[in-house]
TORMARMAR-263644 format. One line per 3 residues: number of its first residue (from 1); their letters; for each residue x, y, z of C-alpha. Coordinates in pm, 1 decimal. Layout:
% residues N
NUM> A> X:Y:Z; ...
END
This chain:
% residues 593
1> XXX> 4086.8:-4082.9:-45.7; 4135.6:-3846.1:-349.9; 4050.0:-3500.0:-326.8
4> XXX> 3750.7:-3514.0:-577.0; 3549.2:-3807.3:-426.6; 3634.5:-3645.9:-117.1
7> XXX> 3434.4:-3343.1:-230.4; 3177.9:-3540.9:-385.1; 3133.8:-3742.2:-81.6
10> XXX> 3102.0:-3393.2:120.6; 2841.7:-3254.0:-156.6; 2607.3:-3577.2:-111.2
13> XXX> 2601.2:-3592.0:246.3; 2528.3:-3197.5:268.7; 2303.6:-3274.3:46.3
16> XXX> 2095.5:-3568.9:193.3; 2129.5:-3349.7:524.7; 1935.4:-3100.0:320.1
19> XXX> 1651.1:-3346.8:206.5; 1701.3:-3467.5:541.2; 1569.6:-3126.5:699.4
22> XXX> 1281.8:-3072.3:409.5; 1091.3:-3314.5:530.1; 961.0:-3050.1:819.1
25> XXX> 941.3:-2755.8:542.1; 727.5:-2892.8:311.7; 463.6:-2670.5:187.8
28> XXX> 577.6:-2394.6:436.0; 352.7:-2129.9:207.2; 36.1:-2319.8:353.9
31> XXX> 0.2:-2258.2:785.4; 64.9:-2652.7:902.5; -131.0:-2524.3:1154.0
34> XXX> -440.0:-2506.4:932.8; -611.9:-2880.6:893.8; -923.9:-3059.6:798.4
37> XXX> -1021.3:-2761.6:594.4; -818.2:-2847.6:238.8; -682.5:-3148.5:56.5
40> XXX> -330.8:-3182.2:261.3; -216.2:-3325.3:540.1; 89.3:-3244.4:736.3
43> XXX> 406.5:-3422.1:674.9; 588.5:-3545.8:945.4; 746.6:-3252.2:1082.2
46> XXX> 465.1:-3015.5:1017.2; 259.5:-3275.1:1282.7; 544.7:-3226.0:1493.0
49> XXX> 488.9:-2879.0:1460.1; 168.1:-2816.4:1507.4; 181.2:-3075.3:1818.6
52> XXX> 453.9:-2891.0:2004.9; 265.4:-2580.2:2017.1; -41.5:-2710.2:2100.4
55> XXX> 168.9:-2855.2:2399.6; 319.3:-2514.2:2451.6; 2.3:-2392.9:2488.9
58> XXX> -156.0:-2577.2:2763.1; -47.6:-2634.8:3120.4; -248.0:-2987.0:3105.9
61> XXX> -48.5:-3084.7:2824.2; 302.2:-3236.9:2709.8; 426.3:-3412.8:2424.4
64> XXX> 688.9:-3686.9:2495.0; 890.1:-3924.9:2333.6; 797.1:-4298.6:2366.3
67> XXX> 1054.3:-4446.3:2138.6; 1241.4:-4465.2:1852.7; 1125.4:-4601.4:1519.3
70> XXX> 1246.4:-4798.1:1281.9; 1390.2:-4519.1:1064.4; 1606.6:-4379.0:1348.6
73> XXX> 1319.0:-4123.5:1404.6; 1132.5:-4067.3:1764.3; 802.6:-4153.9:1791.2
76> XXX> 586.7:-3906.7:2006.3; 252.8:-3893.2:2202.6; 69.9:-3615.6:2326.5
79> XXX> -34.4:-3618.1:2679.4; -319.8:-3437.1:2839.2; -395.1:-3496.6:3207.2
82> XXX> -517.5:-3252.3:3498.7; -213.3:-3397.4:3681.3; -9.2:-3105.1:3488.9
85> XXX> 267.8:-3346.6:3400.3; 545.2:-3203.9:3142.7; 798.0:-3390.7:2908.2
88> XXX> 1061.2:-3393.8:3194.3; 817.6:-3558.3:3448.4; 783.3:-3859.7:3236.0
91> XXX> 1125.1:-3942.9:3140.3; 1183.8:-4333.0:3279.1; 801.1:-4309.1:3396.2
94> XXX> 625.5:-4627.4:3422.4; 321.8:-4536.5:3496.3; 137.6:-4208.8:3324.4
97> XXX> -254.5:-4248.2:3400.1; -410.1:-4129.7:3686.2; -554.7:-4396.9:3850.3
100> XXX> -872.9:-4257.4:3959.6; -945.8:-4114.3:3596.7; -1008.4:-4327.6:3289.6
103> XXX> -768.4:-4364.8:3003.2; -834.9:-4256.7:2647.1; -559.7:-4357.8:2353.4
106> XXX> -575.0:-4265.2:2029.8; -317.8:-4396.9:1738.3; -293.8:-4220.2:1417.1
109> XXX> -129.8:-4254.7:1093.6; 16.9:-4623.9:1162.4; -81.5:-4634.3:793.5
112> XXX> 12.3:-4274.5:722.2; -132.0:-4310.4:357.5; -466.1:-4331.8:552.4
115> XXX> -392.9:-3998.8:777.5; -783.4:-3874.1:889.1; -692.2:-3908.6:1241.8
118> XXX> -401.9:-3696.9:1189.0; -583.2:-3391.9:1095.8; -878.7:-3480.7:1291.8
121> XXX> -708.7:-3495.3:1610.5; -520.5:-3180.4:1576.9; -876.3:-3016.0:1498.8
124> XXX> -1028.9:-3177.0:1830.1; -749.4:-3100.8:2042.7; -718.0:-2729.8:1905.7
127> XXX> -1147.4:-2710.1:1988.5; -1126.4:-2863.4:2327.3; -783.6:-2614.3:2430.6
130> XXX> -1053.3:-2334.7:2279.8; -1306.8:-2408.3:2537.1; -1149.0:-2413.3:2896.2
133> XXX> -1511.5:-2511.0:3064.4; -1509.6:-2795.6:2803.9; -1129.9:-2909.4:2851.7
136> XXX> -1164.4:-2928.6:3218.1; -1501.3:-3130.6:3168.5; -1310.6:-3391.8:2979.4
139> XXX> -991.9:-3365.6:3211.7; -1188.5:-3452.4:3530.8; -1313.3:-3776.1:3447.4
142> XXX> -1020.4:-3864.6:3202.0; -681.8:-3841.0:3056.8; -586.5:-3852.2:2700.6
145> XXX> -291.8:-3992.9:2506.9; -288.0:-3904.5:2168.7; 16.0:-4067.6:1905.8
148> XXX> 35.0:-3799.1:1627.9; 217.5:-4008.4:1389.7; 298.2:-4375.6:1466.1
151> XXX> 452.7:-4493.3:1135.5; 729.8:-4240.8:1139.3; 901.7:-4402.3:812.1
154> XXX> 588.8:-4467.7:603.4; 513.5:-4059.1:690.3; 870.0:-3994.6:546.5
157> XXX> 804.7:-4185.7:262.0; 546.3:-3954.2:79.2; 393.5:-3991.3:-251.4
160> XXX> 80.3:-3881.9:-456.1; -23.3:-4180.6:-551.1; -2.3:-4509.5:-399.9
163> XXX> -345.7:-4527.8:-260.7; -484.8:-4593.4:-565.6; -839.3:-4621.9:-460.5
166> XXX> -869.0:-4303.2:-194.6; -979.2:-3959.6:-284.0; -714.1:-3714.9:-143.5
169> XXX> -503.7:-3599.7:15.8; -296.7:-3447.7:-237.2; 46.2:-3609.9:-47.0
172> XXX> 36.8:-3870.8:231.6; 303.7:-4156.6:358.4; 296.2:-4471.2:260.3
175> XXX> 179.4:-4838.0:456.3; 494.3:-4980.2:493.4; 731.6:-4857.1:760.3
178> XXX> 1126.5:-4816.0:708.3; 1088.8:-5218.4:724.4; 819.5:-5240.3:508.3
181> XXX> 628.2:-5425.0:778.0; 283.4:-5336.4:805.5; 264.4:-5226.5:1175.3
184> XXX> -126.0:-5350.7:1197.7; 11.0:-5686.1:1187.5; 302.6:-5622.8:1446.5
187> XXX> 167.4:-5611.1:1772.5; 210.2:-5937.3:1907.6; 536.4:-6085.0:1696.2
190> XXX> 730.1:-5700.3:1827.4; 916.7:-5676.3:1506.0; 969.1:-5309.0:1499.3
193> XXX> 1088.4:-5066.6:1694.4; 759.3:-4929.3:1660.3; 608.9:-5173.9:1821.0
196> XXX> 838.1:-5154.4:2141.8; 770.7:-4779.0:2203.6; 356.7:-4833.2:2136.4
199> XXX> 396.8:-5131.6:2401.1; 552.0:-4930.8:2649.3; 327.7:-4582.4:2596.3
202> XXX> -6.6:-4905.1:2582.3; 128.3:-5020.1:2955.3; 221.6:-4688.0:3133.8
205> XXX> -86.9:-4571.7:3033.3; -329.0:-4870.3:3059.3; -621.8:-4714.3:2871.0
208> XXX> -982.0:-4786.7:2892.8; -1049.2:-4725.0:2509.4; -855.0:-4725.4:2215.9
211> XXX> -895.1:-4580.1:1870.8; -705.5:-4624.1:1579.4; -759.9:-4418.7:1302.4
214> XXX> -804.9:-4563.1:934.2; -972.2:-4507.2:576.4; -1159.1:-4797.4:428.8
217> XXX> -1052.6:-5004.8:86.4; -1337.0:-5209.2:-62.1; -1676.7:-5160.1:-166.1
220> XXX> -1827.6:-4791.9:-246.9; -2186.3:-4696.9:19.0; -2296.4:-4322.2:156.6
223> XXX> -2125.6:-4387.0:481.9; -1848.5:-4172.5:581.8; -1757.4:-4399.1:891.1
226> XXX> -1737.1:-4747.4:974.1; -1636.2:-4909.8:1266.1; -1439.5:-5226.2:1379.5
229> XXX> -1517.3:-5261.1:1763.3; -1375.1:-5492.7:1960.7; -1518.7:-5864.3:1871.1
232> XXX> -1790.6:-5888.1:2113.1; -1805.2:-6246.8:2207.4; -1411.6:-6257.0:2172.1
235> XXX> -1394.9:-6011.4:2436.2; -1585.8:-6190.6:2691.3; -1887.0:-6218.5:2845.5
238> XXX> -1798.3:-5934.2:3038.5; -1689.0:-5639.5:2807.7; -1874.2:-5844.4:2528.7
241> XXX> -2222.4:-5780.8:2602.8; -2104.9:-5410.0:2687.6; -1966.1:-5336.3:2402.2
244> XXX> -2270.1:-5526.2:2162.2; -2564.6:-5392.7:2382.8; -2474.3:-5054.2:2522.7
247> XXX> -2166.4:-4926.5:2397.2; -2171.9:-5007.2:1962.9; -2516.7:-4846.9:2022.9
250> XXX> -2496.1:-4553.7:2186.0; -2189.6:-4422.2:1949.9; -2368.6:-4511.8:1662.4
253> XXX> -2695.7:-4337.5:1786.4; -2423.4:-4010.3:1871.6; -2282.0:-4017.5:1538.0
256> XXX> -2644.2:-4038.3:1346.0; -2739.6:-3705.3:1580.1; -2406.1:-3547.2:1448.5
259> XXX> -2480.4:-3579.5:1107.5; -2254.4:-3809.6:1019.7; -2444.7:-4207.4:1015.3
262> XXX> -2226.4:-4491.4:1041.5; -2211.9:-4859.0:970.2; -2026.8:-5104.3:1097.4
265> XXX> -1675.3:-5195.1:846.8; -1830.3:-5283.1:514.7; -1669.8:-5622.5:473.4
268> XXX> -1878.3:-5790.5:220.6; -1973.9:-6149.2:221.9; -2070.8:-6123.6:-155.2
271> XXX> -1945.5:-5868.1:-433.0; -2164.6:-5610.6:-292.1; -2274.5:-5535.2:40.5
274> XXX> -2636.6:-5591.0:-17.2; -2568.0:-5976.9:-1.7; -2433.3:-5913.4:384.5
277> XXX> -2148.9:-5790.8:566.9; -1894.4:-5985.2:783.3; -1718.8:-5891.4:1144.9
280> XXX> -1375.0:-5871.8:1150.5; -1205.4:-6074.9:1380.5; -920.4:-5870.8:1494.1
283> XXX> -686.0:-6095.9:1658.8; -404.0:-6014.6:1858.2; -177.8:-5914.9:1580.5
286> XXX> -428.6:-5578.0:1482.7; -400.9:-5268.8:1732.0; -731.8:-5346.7:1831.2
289> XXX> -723.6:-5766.0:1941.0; -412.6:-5635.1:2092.1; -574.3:-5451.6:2273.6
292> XXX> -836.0:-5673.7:2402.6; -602.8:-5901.4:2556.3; -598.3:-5638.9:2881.0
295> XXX> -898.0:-5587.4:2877.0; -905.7:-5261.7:2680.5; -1221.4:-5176.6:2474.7
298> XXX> -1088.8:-5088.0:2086.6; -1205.7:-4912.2:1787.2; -1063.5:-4918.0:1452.2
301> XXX> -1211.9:-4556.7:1277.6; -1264.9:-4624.3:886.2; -1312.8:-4345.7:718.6
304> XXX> -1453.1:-4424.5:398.3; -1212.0:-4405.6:106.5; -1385.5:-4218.4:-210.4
307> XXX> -1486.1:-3954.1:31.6; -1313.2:-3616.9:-4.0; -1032.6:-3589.9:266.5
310> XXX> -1185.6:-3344.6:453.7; -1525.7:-3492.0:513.9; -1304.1:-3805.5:646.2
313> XXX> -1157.5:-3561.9:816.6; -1469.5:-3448.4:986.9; -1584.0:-3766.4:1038.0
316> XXX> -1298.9:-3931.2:1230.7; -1336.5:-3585.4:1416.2; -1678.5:-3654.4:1482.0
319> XXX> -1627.9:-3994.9:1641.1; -1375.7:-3908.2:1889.9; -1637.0:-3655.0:2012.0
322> XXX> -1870.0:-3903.4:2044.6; -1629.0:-4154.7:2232.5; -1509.6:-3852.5:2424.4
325> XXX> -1882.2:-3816.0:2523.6; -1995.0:-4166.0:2620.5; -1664.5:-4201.5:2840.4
328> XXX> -1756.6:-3876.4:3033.2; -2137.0:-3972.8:3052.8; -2067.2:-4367.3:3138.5
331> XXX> -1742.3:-4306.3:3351.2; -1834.4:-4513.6:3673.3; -1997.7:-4802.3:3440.9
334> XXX> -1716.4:-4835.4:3213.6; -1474.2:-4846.0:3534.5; -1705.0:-5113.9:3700.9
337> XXX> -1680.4:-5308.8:3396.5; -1311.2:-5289.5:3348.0; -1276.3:-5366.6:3740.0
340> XXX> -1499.8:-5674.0:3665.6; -1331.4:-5767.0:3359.6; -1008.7:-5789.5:3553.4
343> XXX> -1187.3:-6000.2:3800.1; -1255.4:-6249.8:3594.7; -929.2:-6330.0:3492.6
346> XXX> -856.2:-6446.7:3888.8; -994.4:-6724.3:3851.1; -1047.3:-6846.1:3480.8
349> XXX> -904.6:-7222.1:3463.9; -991.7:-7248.4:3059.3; -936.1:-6960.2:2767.2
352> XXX> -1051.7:-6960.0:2443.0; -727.2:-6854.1:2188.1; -906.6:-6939.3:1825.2
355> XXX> -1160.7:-6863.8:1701.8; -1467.1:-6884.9:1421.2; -1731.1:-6722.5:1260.3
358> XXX> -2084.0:-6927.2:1265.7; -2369.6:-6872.8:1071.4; -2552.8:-6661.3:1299.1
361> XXX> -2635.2:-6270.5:1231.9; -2794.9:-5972.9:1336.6; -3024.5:-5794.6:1072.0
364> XXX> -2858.9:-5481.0:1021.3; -3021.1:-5120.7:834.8; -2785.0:-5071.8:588.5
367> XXX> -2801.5:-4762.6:298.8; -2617.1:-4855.4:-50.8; -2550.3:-4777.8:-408.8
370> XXX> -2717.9:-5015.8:-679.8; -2499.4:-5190.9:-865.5; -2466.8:-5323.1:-1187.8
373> XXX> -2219.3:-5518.1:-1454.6; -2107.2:-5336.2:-1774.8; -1841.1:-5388.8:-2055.4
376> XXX> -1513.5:-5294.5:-1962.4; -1343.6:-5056.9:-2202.8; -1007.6:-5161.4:-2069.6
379> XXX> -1038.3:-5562.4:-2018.9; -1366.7:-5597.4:-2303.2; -1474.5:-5801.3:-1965.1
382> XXX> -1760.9:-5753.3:-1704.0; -1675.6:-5545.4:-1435.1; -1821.7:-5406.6:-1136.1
385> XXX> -2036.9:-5056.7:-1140.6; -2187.7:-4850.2:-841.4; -2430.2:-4579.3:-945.3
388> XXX> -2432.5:-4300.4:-679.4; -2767.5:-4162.2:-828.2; -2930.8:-4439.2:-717.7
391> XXX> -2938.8:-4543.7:-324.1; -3145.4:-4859.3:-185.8; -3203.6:-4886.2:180.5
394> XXX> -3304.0:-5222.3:386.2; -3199.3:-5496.1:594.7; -2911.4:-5687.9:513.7
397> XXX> -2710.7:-5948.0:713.9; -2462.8:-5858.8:996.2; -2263.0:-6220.8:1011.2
400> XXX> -2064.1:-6119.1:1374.0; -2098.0:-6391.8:1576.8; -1794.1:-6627.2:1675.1
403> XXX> -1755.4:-6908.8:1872.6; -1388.9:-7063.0:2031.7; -1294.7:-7329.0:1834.0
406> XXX> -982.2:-7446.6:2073.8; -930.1:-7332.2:2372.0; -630.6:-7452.9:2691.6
409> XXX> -606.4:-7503.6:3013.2; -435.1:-7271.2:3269.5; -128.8:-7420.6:3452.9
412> XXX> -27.7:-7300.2:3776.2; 313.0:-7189.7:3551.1; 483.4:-7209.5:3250.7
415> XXX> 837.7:-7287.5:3220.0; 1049.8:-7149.2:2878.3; 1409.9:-7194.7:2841.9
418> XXX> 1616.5:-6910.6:2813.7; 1793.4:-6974.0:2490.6; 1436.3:-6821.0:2341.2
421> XXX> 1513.1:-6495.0:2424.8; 1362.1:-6310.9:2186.2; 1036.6:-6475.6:2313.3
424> XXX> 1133.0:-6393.9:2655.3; 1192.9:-6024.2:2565.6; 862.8:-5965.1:2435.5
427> XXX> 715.6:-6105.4:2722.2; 874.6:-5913.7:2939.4; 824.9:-5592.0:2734.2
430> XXX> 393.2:-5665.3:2810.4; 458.1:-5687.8:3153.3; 460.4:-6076.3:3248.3
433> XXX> 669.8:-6138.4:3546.6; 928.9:-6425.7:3565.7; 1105.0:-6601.1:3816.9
436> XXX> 1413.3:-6716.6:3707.7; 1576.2:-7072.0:3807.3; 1833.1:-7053.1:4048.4
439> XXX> 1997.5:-7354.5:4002.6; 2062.5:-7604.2:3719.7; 1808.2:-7904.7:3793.4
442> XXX> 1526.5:-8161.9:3633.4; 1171.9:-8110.4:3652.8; 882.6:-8362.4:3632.9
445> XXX> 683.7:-8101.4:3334.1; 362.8:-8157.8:3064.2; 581.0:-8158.3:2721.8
448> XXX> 365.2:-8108.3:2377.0; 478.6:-8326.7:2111.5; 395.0:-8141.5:1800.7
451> XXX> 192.1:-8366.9:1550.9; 301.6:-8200.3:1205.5; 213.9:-7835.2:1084.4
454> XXX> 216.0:-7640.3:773.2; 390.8:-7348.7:745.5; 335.3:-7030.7:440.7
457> XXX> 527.1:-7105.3:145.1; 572.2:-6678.1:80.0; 666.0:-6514.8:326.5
460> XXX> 375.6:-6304.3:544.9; 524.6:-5990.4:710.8; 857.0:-6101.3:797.6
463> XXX> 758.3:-6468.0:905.7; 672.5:-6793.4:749.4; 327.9:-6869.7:956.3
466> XXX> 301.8:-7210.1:1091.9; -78.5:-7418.8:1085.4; -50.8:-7617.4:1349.4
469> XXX> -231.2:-8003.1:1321.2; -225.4:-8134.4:1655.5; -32.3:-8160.8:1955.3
472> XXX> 27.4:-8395.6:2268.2; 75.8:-8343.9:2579.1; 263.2:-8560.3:2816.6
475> XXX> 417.4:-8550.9:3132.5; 824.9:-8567.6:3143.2; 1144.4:-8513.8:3287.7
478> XXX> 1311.3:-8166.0:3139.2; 1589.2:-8055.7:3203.2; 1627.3:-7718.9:3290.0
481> XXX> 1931.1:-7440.2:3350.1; 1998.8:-7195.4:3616.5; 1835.2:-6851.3:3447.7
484> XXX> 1569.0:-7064.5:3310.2; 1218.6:-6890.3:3365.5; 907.3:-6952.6:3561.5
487> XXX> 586.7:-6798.8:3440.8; 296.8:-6801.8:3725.8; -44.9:-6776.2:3580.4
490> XXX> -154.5:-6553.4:3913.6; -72.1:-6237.3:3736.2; -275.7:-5940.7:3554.1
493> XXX> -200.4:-6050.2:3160.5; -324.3:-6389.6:3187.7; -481.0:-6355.6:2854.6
496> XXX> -167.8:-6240.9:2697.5; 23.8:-6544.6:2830.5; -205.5:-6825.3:2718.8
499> XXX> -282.1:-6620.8:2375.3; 38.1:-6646.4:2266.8; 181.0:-6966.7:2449.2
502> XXX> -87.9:-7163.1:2313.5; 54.9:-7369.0:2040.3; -288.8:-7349.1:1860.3
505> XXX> -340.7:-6959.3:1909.2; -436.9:-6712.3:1630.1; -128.7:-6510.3:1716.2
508> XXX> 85.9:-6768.5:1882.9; 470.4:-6754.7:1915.0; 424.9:-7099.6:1739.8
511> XXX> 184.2:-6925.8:1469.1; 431.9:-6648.6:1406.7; 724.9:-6939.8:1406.6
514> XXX> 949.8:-6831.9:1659.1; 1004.1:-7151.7:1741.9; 1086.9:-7316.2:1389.6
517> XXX> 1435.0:-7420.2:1529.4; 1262.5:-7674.7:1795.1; 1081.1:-7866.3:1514.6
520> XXX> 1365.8:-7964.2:1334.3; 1507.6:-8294.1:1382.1; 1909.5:-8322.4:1436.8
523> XXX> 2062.5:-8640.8:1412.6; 1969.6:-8904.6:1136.3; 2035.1:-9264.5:1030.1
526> XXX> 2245.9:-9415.7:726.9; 2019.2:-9725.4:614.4; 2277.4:-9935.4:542.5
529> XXX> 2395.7:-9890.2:883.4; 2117.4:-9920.6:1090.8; 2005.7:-10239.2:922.7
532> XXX> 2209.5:-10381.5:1157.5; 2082.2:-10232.8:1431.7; 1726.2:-10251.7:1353.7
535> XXX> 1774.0:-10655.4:1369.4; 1905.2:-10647.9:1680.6; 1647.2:-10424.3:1842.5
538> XXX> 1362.8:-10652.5:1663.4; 1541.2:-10973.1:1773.2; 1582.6:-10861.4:2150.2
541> XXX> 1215.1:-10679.9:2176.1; 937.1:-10880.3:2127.6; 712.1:-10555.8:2242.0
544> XXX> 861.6:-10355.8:1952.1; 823.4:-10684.9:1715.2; 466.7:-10702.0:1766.8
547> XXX> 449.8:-10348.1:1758.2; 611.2:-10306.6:1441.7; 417.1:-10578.1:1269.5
550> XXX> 75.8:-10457.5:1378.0; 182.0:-10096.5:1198.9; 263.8:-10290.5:879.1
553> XXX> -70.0:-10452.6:869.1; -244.6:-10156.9:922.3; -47.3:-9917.3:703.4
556> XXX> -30.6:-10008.8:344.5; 237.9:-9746.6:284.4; 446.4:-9856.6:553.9
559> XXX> 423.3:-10183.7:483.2; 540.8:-10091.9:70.3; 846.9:-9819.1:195.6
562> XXX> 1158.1:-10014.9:317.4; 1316.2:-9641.6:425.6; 983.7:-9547.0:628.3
565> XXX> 1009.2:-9877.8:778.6; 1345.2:-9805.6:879.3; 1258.8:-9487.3:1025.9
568> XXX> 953.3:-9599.2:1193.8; 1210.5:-9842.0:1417.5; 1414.1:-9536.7:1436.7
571> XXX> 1185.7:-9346.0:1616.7; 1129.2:-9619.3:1847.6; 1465.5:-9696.1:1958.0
574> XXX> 1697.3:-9530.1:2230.5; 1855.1:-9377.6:1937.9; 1619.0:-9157.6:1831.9
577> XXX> 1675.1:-8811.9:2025.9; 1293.3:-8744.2:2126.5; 1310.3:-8400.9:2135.6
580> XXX> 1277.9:-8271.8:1716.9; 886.6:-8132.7:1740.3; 879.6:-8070.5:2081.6
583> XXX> 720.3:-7732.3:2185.4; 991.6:-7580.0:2399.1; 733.3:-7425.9:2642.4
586> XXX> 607.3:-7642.8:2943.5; 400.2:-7650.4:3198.3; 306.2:-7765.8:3516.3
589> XXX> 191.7:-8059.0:3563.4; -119.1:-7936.2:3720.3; -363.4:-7651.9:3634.8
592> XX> -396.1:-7328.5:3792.8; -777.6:-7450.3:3933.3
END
């Protein structure tokens, strides 16, 4: 190389080394220990920072790496247990939670534009390490798993400007990660690295409750909170009614007596929210629906957008108190119901894995800003106006009631072929224990025969989604390979397996299209070719004859397509290779009950 691109080459990697290192010295002339006070957040390695001291400063508490992220960067969370545990302790560890004590996880900044829970964690922790009586209080009933920053590339990627429709701070990270994916969409398909390290920190620690901390977009009310809980009837009839008749309650009834009221997430059925507000079914592809497929009660903290940063700031602060609080003060209920919740699972024989939103709701006191339609000066056209002098208070609709819509049967076991590995991986990565197939052999197995699907035209976070029409089930021969796995359905994630075996699943492998390759038909027919061949099998059948006769009559557009008659004989002959649309996961031929 010549001497002078050499140099440059040196200048621009000492230089990107230097940009590199800025992005823990931003704004060094402000303390990064100082939050929820001003109109900044901490980048990156300010959070860092201000984590590893607190750490330092604590005997009950460690901050560890989990993983890596998808920008090469570690992602971190901050332990706090009475079992005086320290970064070195939980190197390779499998399990971190005390299992007498209940588990508390809170994930910030997987949208790092929307970074409340940042600040408002490092504010919480710094008050509870401030009061020793209190700290030890929380520590004896429970132990606490904080992520200070889970979208390490969208934290590295800051700007001033990108959420468009959010009051402050003055710098924050952007949604996308280093893959653009939006990691609240990620938890089930495992596309990031992200995702691997939350999975692993989400099963060593097993928690009881999760929050995960956001800011609003969408309409303009007083409200500095919302909530998304946990979908009550999706969760069961055992965490449901806990979380719609005791728990939503009592943490809306704390927050009120803090000062700071809160609604549930303002997702309007109309233009404004005085028409009625909508649930949020957070399936398994959201932190939260996640989640709820072990059994583990969520929150999604939305802070509301066109609220100064620091008042989000106090509010997200605010409701981790409050959860803090119920969890000590319900501790032996909410373990009972988690042990009973668990329970239930030994023995299901049918799960629900869609769902749908019925007409039912639950009239809900709701506080808003009048609205009203005037001239655009930038279109000339109508557009939308809320007038913050004027508030209206009264009942309004609560629409957040769902009912399955498909559900499937439990098999004593699954069986998936090896060659989907990346399927396999992410199974294995949540914990589901296979067998593997010691020997090449054939097994008598229910095969579904997929009966057409749709899939997106753009693509949605990395994937072309699949709509899935129908399928069949029938039982078969398959052939199987030594290595091959065998899924029991007597194990702890039960829920996880069907949710995202299930052809028909919100968040199915299928949905997601990991298994695009198995629809696909391989071999094909020349017409001219198989007009030969078509007499023969017509003249020697008289079964497929009659069978192809009675189709003509009864399909006009068969009957009018020489090719689709063609194929239709195809598809009926030994030719024909039988397996193109056949889901490549099977399963016993029997059920589990």
């Amino acid at each position: 190389m010549p001497l002078i691109p050499r140099l440059q080459l040196v200048f621009l990697c000492t230089m990107l080394l230097l940009v590199d290192e800025s992005f823990g010295q931003q704004h060094q002339a402000s303390d990064p220990l100082v939050v929820a006070d001003d109109n900044r957040t901490p980048t990156w390695g300010e959070t860092l920072a201000v984590f590893e001291e607190l750490a330092s400063g604590c005997e009950e508490a460690c901050l560890i790496e989990i993983g890596t992220s998808d920008i090469g960067r570690p992602i971190h969370a901050f332990i706090m247990t009475r079992a005086a545990m320290k970064s070195e302790d939980l190197v390779g560890v499998r399990t971190i939670r005390q299992a007498d004590k209940l588990g508390l996880l809170i994930n910030n900044a997987i949208h790092p534009g929307e970074p409340c829970g940042v600040d408002a964690s490092v504010a919480w922790i710094r008050t509870l390490l401030a009061d020793e009586q209190a700290r030890r209080s929380v520590l004896d009933v429970m132990d606490i798993a904080v992520i200070p920053m889970y979208n390490v590339g969208g934290a590295l990627n800051r700007n001033c400007c990108t959420r468009t429709n959010q009051d402050g701070p003055e710098e924050y990270g952007f949604r996308g990660n280093a893959r653009n994916l939006d990691l609240n969409r990620d938890f089930i398909k495992m596309d990031s690295r992200n995702a691997e390290a939350f999975v692993g920190l989400f099963h060593a620690f097993s928690p009881d409750v999760f929050i995960d901390t956001h800011t609003t977009n969408g309409a303009d009310y007083p409200y500095e909170m919302t909530l998304i809980a946990t979908q009550p009837d999706k969760a069961g009839p055992v965490l449901g009614p806990f979380i719609r008749e005791t728990m939503e309650p009592a943490l809306y009834a704390s927050m009120e007596q803090r000062g700071v009221p809160t609604s549930p997430y303002v997702y309007s059925i109309g233009e404004t929210p005085e028409e009625g507000i909508v649930g949020f079914l957070e399936t398994p592809r959201y932190s939260t629906g996640y989640a709820a497929l072990f059994g583990c009660i969520g929150f999604t903290a939305e802070a509301h957008m066109l609220k100064p940063f620091p008042v989000r700031v106090q509010a997200t602060k605010v409701f981790i108190e409050a959860t803090v609080q119920f969890m000590a003060e319900r501790s032996e209920e909410l373990k009972a119901i988690r042990t009973a919740e668990a329970a239930r699972w030994e023995n299901i024989a049918t799960v629900p894995v869609r769902w749908k939103r019925t007409e039912q709701f639950t009239p809900l006191w709701f506080e808003g800003f009048e609205s009203r339609k005037e001239i655009s000066p930038v279109t000339g056209e109508l557009r939308l106006k809320y007038d913050r002098s004027r508030r209206w208070s009264k009942e309004i609709p609560f629409y957040n009631h769902f009912a399955p819509v498909a559900d499937t049967e439990v098999p004593k076991y699954w069986v998936i072929p090896q060659a989907w590995r990346h399927v396999v991986a992410r199974m294995q990565r949540n914990g589901v224990a296979m067998i593997p197939i010691e020997k090449d052999t054939t097994m008598l197995l229910r095969a579904g025969d997929i009966r057409g699907f749709t899939s997106s035209p753009r693509p949605y976070e990395g994937h072309h989604m699949n709509g899935l029409d129908s399928v069949a089930w029938a039982v078969v021969p398959i052939r199987l390979f030594e290595g091959d796995w065998v899924i029991s359905s007597d194990q702890p994630n039960l829920r996880y397996i069907c949710e995202v075996l299930a052809p028909h699943g919100h968040d199915s492998f299928l949905t997601w299209n990991f298994f695009d390759s198995a629809m696909q038909q391989k071999e094909h027919f020349s017409g001219y070719v198989f007009e030969e061949t078509a007499a023969v099998l017509l003249a020697s059948d008289p079964l497929l004859r009659a069978s192809f006769e009675q189709a003509k009559a009864s399909n006009p557009e068969l009957r009018e397509d020489a090719r689709a008659q063609l194929n239709w004989l195809y598809r009926a002959s030994p030719h024909y290779e039988g397996t193109a649309n056949r889901y490549p996961v099977f399963k016993s031929i029997t059920n589990r009950r």
